[in-house]
N, C-alpha and C positions, 0 to 999 in steps of 0.2 A: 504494500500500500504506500511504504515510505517511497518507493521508485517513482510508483505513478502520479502521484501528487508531485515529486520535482518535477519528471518529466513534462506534465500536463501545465502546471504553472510558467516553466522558461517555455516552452514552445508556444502557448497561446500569446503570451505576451511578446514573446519576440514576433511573433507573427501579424497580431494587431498594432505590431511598430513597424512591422517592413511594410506591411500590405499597402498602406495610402502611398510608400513611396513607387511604387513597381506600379497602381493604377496610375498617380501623376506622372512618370514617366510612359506609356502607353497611351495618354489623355482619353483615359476613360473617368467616367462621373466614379468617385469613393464612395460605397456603401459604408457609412459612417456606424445604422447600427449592426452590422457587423460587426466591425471590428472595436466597437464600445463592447458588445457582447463577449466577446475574444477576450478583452483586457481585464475586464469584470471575473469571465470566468479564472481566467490566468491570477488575478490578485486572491480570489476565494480558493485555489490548490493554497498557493503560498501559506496564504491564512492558517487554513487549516493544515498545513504543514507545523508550522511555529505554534498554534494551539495545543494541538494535538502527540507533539516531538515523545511526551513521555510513553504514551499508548504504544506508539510502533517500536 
């Protein structure tokens, strides 16, 4: 569980950080709540990473 919560948190967030840059290079429109969703879920791993650190 400890794997998938870092996993899931660096990767959503790195991802809701590169993705607006790869649509404004391409000049397509950013789906904004996407990647608000990405970062949201991305902060909530972390979170409950550092919450939870004794449990795993």
């Amino acid at each position: 569980m400890k794997r998938l919560l870092s996993w899931g948190g660096v990767s959503l967030l790195t991802t809701a950080l590169l993705d607006p840059l790869i649509y404004f290079m391409l000049e397509k429109p950013v789906p904004w709540g996407r990647d608000l969703l990405m970062a949201v879920a991305g902060a909530v791993c972390l979170y409950l990473l550092v919450k939870l650190r004794d449990t795993f």
